[in-house]
C-alpha positions as CSV (number, residue, x, y, z in Angstrom):
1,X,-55.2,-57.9,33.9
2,X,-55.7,-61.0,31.7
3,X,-53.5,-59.4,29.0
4,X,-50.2,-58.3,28.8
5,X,-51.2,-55.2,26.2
6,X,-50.1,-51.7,28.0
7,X,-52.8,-49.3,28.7
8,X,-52.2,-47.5,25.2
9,X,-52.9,-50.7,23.3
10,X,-56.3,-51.3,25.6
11,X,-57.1,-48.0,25.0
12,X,-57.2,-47.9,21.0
13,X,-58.9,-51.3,20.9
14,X,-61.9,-50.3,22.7
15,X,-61.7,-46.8,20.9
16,X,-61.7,-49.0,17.6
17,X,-64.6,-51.4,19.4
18,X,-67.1,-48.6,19.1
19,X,-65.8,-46.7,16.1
20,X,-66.5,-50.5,14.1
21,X,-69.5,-50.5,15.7
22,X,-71.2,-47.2,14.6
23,X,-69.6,-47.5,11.2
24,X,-70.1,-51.2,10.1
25,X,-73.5,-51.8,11.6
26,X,-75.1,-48.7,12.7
27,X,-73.8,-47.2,9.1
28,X,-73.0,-43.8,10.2
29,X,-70.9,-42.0,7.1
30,X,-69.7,-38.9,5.6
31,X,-72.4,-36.4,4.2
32,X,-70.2,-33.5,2.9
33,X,-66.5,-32.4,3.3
34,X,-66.4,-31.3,7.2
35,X,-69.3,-34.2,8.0
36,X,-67.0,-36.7,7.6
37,X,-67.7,-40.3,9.3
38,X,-65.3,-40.0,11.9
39,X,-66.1,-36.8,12.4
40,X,-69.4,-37.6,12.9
41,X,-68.6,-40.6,15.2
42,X,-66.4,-38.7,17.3
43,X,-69.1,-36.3,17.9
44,X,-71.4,-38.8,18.7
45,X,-69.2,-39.9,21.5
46,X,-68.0,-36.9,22.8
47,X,-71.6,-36.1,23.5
48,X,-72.5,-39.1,25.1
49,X,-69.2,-39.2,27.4
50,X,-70.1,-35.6,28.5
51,X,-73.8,-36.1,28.7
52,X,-74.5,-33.1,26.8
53,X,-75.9,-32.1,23.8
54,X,-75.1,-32.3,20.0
55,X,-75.2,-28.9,19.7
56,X,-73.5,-28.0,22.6
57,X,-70.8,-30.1,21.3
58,X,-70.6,-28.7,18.4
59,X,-69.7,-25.6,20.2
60,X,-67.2,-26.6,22.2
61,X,-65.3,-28.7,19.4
62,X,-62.9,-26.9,17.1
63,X,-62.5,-29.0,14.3
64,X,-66.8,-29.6,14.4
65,X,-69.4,-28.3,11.7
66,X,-72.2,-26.2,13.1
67,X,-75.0,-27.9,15.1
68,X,-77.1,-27.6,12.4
69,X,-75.1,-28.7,9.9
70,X,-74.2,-32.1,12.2
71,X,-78.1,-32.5,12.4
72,X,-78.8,-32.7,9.0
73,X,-75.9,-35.0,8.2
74,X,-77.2,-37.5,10.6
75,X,-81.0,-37.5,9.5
76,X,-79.7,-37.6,5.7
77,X,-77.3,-40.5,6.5
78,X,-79.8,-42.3,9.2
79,X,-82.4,-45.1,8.2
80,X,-85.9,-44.9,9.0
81,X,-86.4,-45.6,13.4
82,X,-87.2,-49.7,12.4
83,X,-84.6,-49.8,9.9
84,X,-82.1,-47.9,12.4
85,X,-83.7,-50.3,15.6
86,X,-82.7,-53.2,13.5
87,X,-79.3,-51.8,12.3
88,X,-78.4,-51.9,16.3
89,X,-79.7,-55.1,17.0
90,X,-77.6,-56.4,14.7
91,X,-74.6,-54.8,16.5
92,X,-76.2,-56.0,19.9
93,X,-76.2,-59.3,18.3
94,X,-72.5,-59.5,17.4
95,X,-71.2,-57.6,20.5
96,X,-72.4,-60.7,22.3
97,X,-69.9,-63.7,23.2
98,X,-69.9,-66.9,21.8
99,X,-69.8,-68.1,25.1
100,X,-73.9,-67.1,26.0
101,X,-74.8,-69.8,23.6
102,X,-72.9,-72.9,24.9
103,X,-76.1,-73.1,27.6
104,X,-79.9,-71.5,28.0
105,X,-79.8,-68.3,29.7
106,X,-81.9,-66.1,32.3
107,X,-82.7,-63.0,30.3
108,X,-84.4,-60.1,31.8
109,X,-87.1,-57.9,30.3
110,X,-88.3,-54.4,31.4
111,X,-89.3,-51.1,30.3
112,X,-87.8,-47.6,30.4
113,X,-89.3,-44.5,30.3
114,X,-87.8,-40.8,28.8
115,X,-90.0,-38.1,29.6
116,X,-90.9,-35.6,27.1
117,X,-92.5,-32.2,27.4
118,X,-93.0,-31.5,23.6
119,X,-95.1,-32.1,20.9
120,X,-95.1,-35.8,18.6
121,X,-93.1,-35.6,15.2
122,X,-96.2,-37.3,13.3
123,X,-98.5,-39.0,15.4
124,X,-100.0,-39.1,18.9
125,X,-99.4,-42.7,19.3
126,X,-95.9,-42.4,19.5
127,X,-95.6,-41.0,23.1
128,X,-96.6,-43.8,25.9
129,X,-98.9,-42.5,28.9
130,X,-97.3,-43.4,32.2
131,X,-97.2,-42.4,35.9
132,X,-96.2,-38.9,36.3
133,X,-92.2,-37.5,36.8
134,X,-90.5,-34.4,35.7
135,X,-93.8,-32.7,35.2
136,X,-95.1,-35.0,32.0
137,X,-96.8,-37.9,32.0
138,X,-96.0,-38.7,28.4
139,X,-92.6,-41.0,27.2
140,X,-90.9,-41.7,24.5
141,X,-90.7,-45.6,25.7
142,X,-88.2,-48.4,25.0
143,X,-87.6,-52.0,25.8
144,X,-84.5,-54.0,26.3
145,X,-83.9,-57.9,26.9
146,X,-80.6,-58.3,28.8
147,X,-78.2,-61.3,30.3
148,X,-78.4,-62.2,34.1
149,X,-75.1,-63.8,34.5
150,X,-72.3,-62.3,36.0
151,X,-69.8,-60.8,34.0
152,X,-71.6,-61.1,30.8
153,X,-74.8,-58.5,31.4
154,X,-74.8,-57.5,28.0
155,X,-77.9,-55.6,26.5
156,X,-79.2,-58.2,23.5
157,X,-82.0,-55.6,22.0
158,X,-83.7,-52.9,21.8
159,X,-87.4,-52.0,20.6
160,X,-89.2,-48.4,20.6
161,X,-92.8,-49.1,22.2
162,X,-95.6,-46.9,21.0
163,X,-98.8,-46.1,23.2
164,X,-100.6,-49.0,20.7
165,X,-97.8,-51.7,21.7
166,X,-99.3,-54.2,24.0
167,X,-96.4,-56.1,26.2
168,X,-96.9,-59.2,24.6
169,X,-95.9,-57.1,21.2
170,X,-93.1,-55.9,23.0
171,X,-92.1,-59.7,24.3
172,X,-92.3,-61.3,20.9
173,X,-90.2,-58.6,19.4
174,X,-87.8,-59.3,22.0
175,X,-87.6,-63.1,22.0
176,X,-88.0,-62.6,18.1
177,X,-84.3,-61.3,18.3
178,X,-83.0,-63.3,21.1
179,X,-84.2,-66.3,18.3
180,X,-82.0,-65.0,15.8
181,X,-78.7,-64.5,17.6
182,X,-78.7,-68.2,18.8
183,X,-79.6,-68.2,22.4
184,X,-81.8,-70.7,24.7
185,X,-83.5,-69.2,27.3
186,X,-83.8,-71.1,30.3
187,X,-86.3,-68.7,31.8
188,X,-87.5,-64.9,31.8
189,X,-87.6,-62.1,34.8
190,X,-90.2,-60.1,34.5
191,X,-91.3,-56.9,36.5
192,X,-95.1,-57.1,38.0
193,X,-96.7,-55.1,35.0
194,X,-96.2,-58.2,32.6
195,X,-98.7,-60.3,35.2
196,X,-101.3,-60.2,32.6
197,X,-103.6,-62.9,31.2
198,X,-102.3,-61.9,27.3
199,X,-98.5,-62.3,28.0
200,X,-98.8,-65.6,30.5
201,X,-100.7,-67.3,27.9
202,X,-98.1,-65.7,25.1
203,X,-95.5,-66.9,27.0
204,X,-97.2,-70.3,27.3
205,X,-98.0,-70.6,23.8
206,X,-94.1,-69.9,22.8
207,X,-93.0,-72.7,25.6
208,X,-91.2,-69.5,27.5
209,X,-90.2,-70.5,31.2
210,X,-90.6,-67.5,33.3
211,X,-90.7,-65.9,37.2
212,X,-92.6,-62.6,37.8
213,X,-94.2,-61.6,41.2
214,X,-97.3,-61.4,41.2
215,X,-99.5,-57.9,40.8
216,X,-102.5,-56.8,43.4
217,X,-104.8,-55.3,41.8
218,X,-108.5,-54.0,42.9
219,X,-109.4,-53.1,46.0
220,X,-108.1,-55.2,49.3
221,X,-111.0,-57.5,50.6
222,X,-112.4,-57.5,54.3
223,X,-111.1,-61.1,54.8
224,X,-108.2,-61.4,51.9
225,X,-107.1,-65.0,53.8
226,X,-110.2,-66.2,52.4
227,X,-110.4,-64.4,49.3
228,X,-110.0,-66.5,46.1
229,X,-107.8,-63.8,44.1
230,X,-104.3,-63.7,44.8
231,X,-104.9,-61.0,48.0
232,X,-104.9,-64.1,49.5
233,X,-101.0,-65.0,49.2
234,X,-100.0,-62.4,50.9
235,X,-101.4,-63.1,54.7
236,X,-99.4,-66.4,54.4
237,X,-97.3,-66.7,57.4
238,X,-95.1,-69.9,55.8
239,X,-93.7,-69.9,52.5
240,X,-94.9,-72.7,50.0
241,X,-96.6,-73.5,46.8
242,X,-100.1,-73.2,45.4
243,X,-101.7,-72.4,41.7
244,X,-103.6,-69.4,40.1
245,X,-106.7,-69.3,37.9
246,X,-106.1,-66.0,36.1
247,X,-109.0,-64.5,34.1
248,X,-109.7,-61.6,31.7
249,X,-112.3,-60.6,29.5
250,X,-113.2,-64.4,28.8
251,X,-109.8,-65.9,29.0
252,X,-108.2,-67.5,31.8
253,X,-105.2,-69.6,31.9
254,X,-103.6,-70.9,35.3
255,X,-100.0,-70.1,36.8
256,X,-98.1,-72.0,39.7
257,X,-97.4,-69.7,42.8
258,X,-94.3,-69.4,45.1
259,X,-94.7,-67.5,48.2
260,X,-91.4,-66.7,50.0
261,X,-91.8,-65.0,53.9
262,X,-89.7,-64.0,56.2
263,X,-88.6,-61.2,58.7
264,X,-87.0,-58.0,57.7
265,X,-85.3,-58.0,61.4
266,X,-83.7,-54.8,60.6
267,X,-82.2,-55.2,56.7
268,X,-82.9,-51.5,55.4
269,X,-83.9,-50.1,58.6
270,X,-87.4,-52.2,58.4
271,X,-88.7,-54.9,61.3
272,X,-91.5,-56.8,61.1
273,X,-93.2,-59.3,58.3
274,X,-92.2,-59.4,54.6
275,X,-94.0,-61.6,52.3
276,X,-93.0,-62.2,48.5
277,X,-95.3,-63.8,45.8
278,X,-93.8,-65.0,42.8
279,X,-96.1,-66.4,39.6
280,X,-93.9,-68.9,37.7
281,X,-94.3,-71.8,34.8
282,X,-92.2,-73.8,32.4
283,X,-89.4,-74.7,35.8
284,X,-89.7,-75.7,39.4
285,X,-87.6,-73.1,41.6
286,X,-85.5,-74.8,43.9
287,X,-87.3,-73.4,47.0
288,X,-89.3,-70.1,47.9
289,X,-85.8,-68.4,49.1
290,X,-84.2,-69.5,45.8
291,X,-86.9,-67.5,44.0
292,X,-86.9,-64.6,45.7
293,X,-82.8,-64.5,45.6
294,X,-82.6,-65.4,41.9
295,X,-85.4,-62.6,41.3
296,X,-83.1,-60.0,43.3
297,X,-80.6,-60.5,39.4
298,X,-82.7,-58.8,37.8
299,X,-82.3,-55.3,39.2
300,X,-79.2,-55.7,37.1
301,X,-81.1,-54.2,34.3
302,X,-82.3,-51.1,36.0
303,X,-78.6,-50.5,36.4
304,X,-78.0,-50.9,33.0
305,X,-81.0,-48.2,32.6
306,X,-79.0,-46.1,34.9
307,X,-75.7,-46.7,33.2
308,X,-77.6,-45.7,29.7
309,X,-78.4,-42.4,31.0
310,X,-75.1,-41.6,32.0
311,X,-73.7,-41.6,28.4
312,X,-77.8,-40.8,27.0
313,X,-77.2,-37.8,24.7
314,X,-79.6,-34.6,25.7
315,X,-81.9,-34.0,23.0
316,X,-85.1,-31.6,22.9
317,X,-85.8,-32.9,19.1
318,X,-89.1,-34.8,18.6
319,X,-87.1,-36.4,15.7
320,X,-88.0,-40.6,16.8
321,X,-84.7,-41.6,14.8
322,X,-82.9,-39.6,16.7
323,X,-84.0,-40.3,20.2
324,X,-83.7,-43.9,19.5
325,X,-79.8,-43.3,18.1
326,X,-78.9,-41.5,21.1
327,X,-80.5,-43.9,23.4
328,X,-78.9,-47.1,21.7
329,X,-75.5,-45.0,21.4
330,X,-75.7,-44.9,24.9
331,X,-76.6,-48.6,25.1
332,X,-73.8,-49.6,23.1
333,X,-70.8,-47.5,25.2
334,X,-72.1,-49.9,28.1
335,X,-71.9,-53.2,26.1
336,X,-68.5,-52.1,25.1
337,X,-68.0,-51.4,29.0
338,X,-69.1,-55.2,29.6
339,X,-66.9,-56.5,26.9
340,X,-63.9,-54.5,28.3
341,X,-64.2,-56.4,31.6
342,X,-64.6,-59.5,30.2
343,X,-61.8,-59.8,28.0
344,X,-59.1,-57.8,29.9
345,X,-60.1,-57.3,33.4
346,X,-62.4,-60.4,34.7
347,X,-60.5,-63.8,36.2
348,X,-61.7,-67.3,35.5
349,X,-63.2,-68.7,38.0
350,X,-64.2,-72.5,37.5
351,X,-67.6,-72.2,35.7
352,X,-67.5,-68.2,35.7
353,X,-65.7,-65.0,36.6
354,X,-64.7,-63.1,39.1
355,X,-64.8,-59.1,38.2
356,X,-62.7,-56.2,38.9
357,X,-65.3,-53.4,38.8
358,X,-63.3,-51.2,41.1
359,X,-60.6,-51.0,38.6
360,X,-62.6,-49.3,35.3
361,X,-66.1,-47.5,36.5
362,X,-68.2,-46.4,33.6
363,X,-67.5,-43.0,34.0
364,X,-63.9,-43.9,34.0
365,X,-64.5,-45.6,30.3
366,X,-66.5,-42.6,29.5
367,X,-63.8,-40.2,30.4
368,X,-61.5,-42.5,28.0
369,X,-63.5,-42.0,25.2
370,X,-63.9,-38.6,25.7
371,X,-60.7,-37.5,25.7
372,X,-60.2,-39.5,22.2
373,X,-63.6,-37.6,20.6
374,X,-61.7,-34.7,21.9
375,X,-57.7,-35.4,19.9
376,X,-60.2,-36.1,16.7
377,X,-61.5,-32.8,17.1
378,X,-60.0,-30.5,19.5
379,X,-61.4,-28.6,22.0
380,X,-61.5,-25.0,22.2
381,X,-60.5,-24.6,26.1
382,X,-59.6,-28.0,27.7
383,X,-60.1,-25.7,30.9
384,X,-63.8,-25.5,30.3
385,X,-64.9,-29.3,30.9
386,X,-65.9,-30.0,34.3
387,X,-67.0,-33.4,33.4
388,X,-69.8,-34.9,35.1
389,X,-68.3,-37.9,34.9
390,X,-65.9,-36.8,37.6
391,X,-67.9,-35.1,40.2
């Protein structure tokens, strides 16, 4: 431990950590005499640490108003979803160390999708089509823009995106808040889907470097080594460089091409050729293997997607405020997960830090902070909670 505070004192500061949070930024307070605002924070937690629902927890809480009465005290206190989006921004924003702006940053962007089986609250657009799972094909979609550097992965912002959103609305919302808190981007991963005309020459036209790979669309042709799309990259048997004319409807715009090859020669159980094509502008990677290694970082935010829905509170409610407050709730615990390793846990190491993981999962925070939603309140049977968090 880099401090010498006991676990009691570690355990109320990161208790107060998110308490300030939801109250000073996020602005969740009182409406009535039982909704009181740390009532209403402690239920927000509780929740999220079991994974469960608000009403559920209502239930099981003694000291909790009904589910319904809980419900309405949120949606009378809450802002409007782009009010609320930037209320946690803002949090996002201050949550983040001083130290991410001393020097430009690799950021990561990406997509996630909730699936939802229900009706819209107002209008069709607000559910995004998407590849089938879980029996819909219809999510309620959000973005994020996180770090790639060890030991400070923290989650910068967050934006709902509609079915009508485009990804280069999504990027310049993004960036747009990046802007604000103070930090240089040195360059952006980006998953395949953002290979587009519109968001390379978007990102061109805001001087953004980036590194994507590169997407293969249409069908595969007879001879693809002599094809002059980008089918052709991938029957390279050496890695190396080479350039891109990209063109849609009109528009074309050109992008310089790393291809990285190799052998699996076993890793994952696979043998044989592997071939990766990378589209990148605004920097020169050091070599093809450099790409494909510094691409590998940016898996880190799928784990942070992964982390979200552990502490994602289960709703059914078509309500978009609400979705979005449960999904940045849950966005916010892991931040404050982040921050906990980074000022008690994580070790200096020259020009970074080297982590403890092991000694504080997630989970392990979440069971922390459910047991303190749980003194605030009281459970009716301690007995009854088999947390998921320790199965």
């Amino acid at each position: 431990m880099r401090s010498t505070r006991n676990s009691t004192q570690t355990n109320s500061e990161i208790q107060g950590y998110v308490a300030r949070y939801l109250q000073e930024f996020v602005h969740i307070e009182g409406h009535g005499r039982k909704c009181t605002s740390s009532v209403l924070i402690a239920m927000l937690v509780f929740a999220a640490a079991w994974r469960t629902s608000i009403s559920n927890a209502c239930k099981r809480l003694r000291g909790m108003p009904s589910d319904e009465a809980a419900r309405q005290a949120l949606l009378a206190t809450l802002p409007e979803a782009k009010a609320l989006e930037a209320d946690f921004n803002r949090a996002f924003a201050d949550q983040a160390p001083k130290s991410l702006r001393k020097k430009a940053q690799r950021l990561a962007v990406d997509l996630t999708e909730i699936p939802y089986h229900g009706e819209p609250e107002q209008d069709k657009e607000e559910l995004r089509p998407g590849k089938a799972k879980r029996g819909t094909s219809r999510f309620h979609t959000y973005a994020t823009i996180y770090v790639v550097q060890r030991g400070e992965r923290f989650t910068l912002a967050v934006t709902c995106v509609s079915r009508n959103d485009s990804l280069t609305d999504v990027l310049e919302r993004l960036l747009a808040q990046v802007r604000k808190i103070g930090i240089r981007i040195r360059f952006l991963l980006l998953d395949r889907a953002f290979y587009n005309v519109d968001v390379v020459c978007y990102l061109k036209r805001v001087h953004c470097p980036f590194l994507m790979p590169v997407a293969r669309r249409g069908r595969r042709p007879k001879d693809p080594a002599q094809a002059t799309s980008v089918w052709r990259f991938f029957v390279w048997k050496k890695s190396g460089w080479s350039k891109q004319v990209m063109q849609r409807d009109g528009r074309s715009t050109e992008v310089n091409i790393c291809v990285s090859c190799g052998n699996y020669r076993g890793q994952w159980g696979r043998h044989g050729r592997r071939c990766f094509v990378f589209a990148y502008w605004g920097f020169r990677p050091a070599s093809p293997g450099w790409a494909r290694d510094t691409y590998r970082k940016r898996f880190g935010i799928e784990t942070s997607y992964r982390q979200m829905n552990e502490a994602r509170i289960r709703t059914s409610s078509s309500k978009l405020v609400l979705r979005l407050l449960y999904v940045a709730v849950a966005l916010l615990l892991r931040n404050a997960w982040v921050w906990f390793h980074l000022a008690y846990l994580a070790k200096r190491r020259g020009c970074g830090y080297q982590m403890h993981l092991d000694q504080l999962r997630f989970r392990a925070l979440l069971l922390h902070l459910f047991c303190w939603a749980a003194e605030i309140a009281g459970p009716v049977d301690a007995a009854e909670f088999q947390l998921p968090l320790l199965e």
